[in-house]
C-alpha positions, 0 to 999 in steps of 0.5 A: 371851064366846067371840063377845067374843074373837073380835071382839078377834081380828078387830080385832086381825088389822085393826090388825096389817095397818094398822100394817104398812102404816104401818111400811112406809111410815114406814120407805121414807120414803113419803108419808102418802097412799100408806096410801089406795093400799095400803088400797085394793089389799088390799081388792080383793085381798079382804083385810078391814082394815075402813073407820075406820082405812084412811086417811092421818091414822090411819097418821099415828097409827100412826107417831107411837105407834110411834115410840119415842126409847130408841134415840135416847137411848141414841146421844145419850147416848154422844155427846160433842156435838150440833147441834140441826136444827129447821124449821118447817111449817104442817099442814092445820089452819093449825097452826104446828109445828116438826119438831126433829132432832138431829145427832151424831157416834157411834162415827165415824158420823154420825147424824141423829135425829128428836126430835119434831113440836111445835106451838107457839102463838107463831111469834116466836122465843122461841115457837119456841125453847120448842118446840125445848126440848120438842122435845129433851126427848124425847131426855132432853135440856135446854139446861141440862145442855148449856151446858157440858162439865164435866157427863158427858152431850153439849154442844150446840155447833151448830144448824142452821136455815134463813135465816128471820129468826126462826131466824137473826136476829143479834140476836133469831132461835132461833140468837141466843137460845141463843147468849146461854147458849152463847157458843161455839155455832155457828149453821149456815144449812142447806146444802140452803136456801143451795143453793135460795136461790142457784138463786132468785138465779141466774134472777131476772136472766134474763127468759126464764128468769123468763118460761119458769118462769111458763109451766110455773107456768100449765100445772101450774095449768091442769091441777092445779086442773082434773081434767076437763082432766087428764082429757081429757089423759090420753085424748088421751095414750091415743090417741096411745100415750104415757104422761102424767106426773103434774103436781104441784100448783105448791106442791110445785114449789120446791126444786132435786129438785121442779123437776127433776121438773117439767122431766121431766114437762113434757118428757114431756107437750109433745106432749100438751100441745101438742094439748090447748091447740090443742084447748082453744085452738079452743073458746068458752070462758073458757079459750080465749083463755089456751090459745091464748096458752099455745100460742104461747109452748110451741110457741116456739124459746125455751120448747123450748130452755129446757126441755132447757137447763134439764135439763141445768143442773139435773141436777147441781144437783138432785144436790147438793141430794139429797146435802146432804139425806142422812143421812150428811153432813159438813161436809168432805164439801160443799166437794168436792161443790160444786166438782163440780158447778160444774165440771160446769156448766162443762163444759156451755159446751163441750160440750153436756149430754145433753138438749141434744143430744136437742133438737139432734137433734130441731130442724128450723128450715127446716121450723119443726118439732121433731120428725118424724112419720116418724122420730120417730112424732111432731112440734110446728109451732114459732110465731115466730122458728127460728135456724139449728141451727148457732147453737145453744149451751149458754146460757153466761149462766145456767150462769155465773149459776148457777156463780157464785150457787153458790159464793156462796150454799154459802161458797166463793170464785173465785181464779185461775179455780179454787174454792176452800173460804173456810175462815171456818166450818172455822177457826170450828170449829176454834177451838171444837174445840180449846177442847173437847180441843185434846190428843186424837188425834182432834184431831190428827188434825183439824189435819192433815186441814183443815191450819189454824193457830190462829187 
């Protein structure tokens, strides 16, 4: 019996330290496979935590048991209205979930609350919709009870998806079907997607551009899906004192942050890049005559600019993008943000952003090279055409793209050479809110702030 509960004991000590783990992990926003690294540095610390439970799917299982909604009901429930956020994934098992979210207003702070992750069986619309019902029901909640706003609990008055037909089709997407119970319910298209879909819009017109991002494409596959070159990348780095980033599988690269981080990585491994390619380049293999292909177009005036360029003119975008995914905002809160960024885009036509006058600094046409050996300890032999430095500008065209597929794509609009906020959504609102409590200070305070008239 003794030798029983000192197994338990044992066991119990195991768990305690993988549920920290996974505490921790859930808590700083981590990702799930940081549990393997944790796990690994307390074992050759010689902390015994056992072999079945140390893994990423077993923290996932921690997280999810304890996980507890009381907290949530309980500000769900004091809140006066509610807006459901819902977007939908596809695990490793090809299993179709959504990850459903509620949005409320409480004591005058805003709070963004995870509900659940629900698998659903159909990816139609009404499927859909049944997981977001299951979804919410976790938050003793029911779109039922929140059809109006005679009955004590919230009223849903918004959702918030992303563009896809299925969530935000006029007549048969999520939005559409729940608004047939609703009348007054607002269908909000997720900011941080219009933000991505206007970036998308903003480059397709410009084939250097397009050309340089499938340049980075081919070089992160070329080493993703290969760990022997990233191998031998990682020992040339080694040989030359320098740090080799980490190339993340392409997939990962498509919203605003992750192609920043691309940028990065790419800027900081040009070097090595560029000496692995002419290694590999110099070889018999399948993948020389693609290395050397690759190496030609890396090495060029053009690729290299656009590297620095684009850095520049993604970092406040990238900005933005962070801060419309924050917990805390609002929707007053995204017209001055925008127009922040687009006047600091603006503002790189006169006068160079930090990363060009780096490359400025480093470009030396008359000798085709970027770099130098002698001051800067390292340098690149550039191929093709070198125009002379006093040429080189900001490229005015694609941050007037970006500028302008921008305030499209986030609902603002150009007068007088000025931006201003396209009130359509602000008088939406308005008029569902006054349909609500149009006597409240609250309200009141509400008309003053937005000075609108009634529509």
């Amino acid at each position: 019996m003794q030798a029983l509960q000192k197994l338990k004991e044992t066991e119990r000590k195991k768990l305690t330290i993988l549920f920290n783990n996974a505490y921790l992990i859930a808590k700083q926003g981590k990702p799930l496979s940081d549990m393997d690294i944790l796990c690994r540095a307390m074992k050759k610390a010689g902390v015994d935590i056992g072999e079945n439970n140390a893994n990423c799917e077993k923290a996932a299982e921690f997280i999810r048991g304890g996980y507890t909604a009381t907290g949530h009901q309980k500000i769900v429930s004091n809140s006066r209205f509610i807006c459901i956020i819902a977007d939908g994934s596809t695990d490793s098992a090809i299993t179709e979930q959504e990850t459903v979210l509620v949005r409320v207003v409480n004591g005058g702070k805003p709070y963004t609350l995870y509900a659940d992750l629900v698998p659903f069986e159909h990816a139609h619309a009404q499927g859909v919709l049944d997981g977001i019902v299951k979804g919410i029901k976790r938050l003793s909640l029911d779109l039922v009870d929140m059809r109006s706003t005679e009955h004590p609990g919230p009223s849903l008055i918004a959702v918030n998806f992303d563009g896809a037909a299925v969530m935000m089709g006029s007549k048969g997407g999520v939005a559409a079907l729940i608004k047939k119970d609703i009348p007054f319910l607002l269908p909000f298209h997720c900011v941080a997607h219009k933000l991505q879909l206007g970036i998308l819009d903003a480059v397709k017109f410009h084939p250097s551009i397009c050309q340089f991002e499938q340049t980075l494409k081919w070089i992160f596959k070329f080493y993703w899906y290969s760990p022997k070159r990233r191998r031998n990348a990682k020992e040339m780095s080694r040989i030359i004192d320098e740090n080799f980033a980490h190339f993340t599988d392409i997939k990962q690269v498509r919203w605003v942050s992750s192609k920043t981080r691309a940028l990065a990585a790419m800027q900081q491994n040009l070097q090595i890049v560029v000496l692995h390619l002419g290694q590999v380049a110099a070889g018999s293999d399948d993948s020389a005559a693609k290395a050397k292909k690759y190496l030609s177009v890396v090495t060029s005036f053009k690729f290299i600019k656009n590297l620095y360029s684009l850095r520049d003119v993604l970092k406040p975008v990238s900005q933005l993008s962070e801060f419309f995914q924050s917990n805390e905002l609002l929707l007053l809160h995204v017209p001055p943000a925008v127009e922040r960024c687009a006047l600091t885009l603006v503002g790189l036509k006169s006068e160079m952003g930090e990363y060009m006058q780096q490359f400025k600094k480093l470009y030396h046409p008359e000798e085709k090279k970027f770099g130098d050996i002698s001051t800067d300890g390292w340098e690149i032999k550039l191929s093709g055409h070198c125009p002379p430095a006093a040429t080189i500008q900001s490229d005015s065209e694609i941050i007037d793209s970006m500028v302008e597929h921008l305030i499209i794509h986030c609902g603002q609009k150009v007068e007088r050479n000025s931006i201003h906020m396209d009130s359509l959504i602000l008088r939406e609102l308005y008029n569902i809110l006054r349909y609500f409590s149009p006597q409240t200070k609250g309200w009141q305070l509400w008309r003053s702030f937005v000075d609108l008239k009634p529509i």
